[in-house]
Each structure stands twice: as C-alpha cells, then as structure tokens.
N, C-alpha and C positions, 0 to 999 in steps of 0.2 A: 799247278800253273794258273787255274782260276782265282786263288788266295793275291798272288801281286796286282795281278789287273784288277781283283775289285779295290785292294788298298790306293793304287792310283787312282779311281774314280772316285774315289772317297776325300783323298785330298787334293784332287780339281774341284771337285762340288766346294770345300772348303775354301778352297784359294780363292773361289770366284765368289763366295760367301764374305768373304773378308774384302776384297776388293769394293764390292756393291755397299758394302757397311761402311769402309771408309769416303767411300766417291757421295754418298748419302748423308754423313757427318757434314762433308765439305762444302757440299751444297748448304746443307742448313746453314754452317757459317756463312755461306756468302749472301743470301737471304737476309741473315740479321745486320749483316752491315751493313747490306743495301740500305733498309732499311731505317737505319740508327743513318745514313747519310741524307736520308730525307727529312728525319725528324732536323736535322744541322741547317738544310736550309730553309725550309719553314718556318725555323727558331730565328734566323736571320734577316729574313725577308730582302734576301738579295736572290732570286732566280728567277727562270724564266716556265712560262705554261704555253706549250707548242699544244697548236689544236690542231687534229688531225681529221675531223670529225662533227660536223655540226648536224642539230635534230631540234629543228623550228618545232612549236607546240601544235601546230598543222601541219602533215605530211612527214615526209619518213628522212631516214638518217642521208646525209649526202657527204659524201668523201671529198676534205677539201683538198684542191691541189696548187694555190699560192701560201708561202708563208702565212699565216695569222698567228699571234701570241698574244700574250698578258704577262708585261714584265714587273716585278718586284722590284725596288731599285729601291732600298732602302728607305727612302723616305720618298719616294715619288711613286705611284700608281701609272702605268701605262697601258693602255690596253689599243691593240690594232686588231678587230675581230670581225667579222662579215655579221651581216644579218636578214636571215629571211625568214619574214613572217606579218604578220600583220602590226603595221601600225596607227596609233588612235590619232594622230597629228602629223602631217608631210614637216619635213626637216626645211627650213628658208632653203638655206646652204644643201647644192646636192656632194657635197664633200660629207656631212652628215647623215650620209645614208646609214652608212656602217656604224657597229661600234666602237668609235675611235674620239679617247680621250685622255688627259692626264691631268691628275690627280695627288697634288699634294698634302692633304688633309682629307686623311681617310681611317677611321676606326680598323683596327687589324683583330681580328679574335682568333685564336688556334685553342681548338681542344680535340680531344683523341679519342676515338672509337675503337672498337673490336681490332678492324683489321688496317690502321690507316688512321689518317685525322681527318680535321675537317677545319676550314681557315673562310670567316666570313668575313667581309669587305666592306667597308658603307663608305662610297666617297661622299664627303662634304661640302666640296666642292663644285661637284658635279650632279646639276641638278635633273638629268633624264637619267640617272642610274640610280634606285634603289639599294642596292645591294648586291655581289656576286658572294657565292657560294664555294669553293673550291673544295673539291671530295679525292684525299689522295689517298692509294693502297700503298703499302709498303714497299712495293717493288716501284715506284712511280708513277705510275696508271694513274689519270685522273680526269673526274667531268669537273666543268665548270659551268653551272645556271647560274644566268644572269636576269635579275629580275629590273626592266626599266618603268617607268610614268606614264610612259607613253607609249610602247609598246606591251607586244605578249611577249612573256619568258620564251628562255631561249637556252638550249643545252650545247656543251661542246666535247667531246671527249679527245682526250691524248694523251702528254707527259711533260711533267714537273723535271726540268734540269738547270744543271747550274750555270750560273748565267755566264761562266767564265771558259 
C-alpha cells in the first residue's frame, strides 16, 4: 500500500518540478523581450521618461504626484520637470522655475552597460541645461540627473515608455 502513495508523491514533486521550470523559462523570455523593447526605443528616440520620483542633491527623495516627463520626440527634446534645490541665479520669468524646455539641437549618445544602457543629452540650444543623463534597466526602470549652470544637479527616478 505504502509503494503507490510514495510513487504519487514522487510524481507531484515532479509535476510541480516541471511546472516551476517551465513558468521560470517563460519569465526569462519575458524579461528578454522586455528588454530588447527598450533597447527599440532608445534606438529611436521617440518615448517618453515618466518621473515618479524626484531626489534634489539637498534633502531626501519626495514622491511626485502631478504628471512630470521628458519626451523623446524624434528630433525635438522636451522636457516638463519640477525642481527643488538650490539655485545660483533667480529665473526673470517665474514660469521658469521649473525645468521646462524644448530642445531641438541636442547631442543624443546611447551606450550600454551591465544591466541597462545609458543615453546622455547635451541640448544646444538650451543654454541652463548642461546635460541629462538617462540610466535605464532592462525592465524600464530609470533615473534621470540633470545637471544645469545655474543650478545644483538634480535626480528623478521612474520609467522609460512608449510614447504611443
């Protein structure tokens, strides 16, 4: 009597061995696509960078709660992004508090790391911005430091999507 009950508990441990192996394949593949979907827009430079997340270089991370982004728009830079921290010069304009500008003549670089790439920015146009930084993981995840002239850097954390 004891010989069938252990051969069923032998092939549930199996069944469920096999299940767990295939559910763990499928994930992988879904990871790599992700991922190969990110490297598609990047490559394109049509998406959007949702901030969910700002971390001024004084004081601690604050959870944002109106839309902010940074669009890709193929040949145009936009960016609509808060900022708090200190500044070396008061803006004329209090519409220029923030950082909000666009950008048609802007250096794009993409090269790729470990786990993710990294896509730096220099508008040319726009003379209080330096350079942003964009740091994306494979699954989407991503900060963006924005370094300006006239202020101190400024970090944002969220997610890289398509802009459609």
């Amino acid at each position: 009597m004891k010989t069938p009950l252990l051969l069923l508990k032998h092939a549930a441990v199996f069944l469920c061995s096999i299940v767990l192996f295939v559910t763990s394949v499928q994930a992988q593949d879904d990871k790599k696509q992700k991922g190969q979907d990110i490297k598609q827009l990047l490559d394109s430079k049509e998406y959007i960078f949702k901030a969910q997340q700002v971390t001024p270089s004084r004081g601690g991370a604050r959870q944002l709660t109106s839309e902010y982004d940074l669009r890709l728009l193929g040949d145009s830079l936009v960016a609509y992004l808060p900022y708090f921290g200190r500044a070396y010069s008061a803006p004329i304009d209090i519409k220029e508090s923030g950082l909000q500008f666009t950008s048609t003549n802007f250096g794009y670089e993409l090269s790729t790391r470990k786990k993710g790439w990294d896509v730096v920015m220099r508008p040319k146009d726009v003379s209080s911005i330096q350079q942003l930084v964009l740091m994306v993981s494979s699954s989407g995840r991503a900060t963006l430091q924005v370094t300006s002239t006239n202020r101190e850097p400024i970090s944002f954390n969220g997610q890289v999507l398509s802009r459609y």
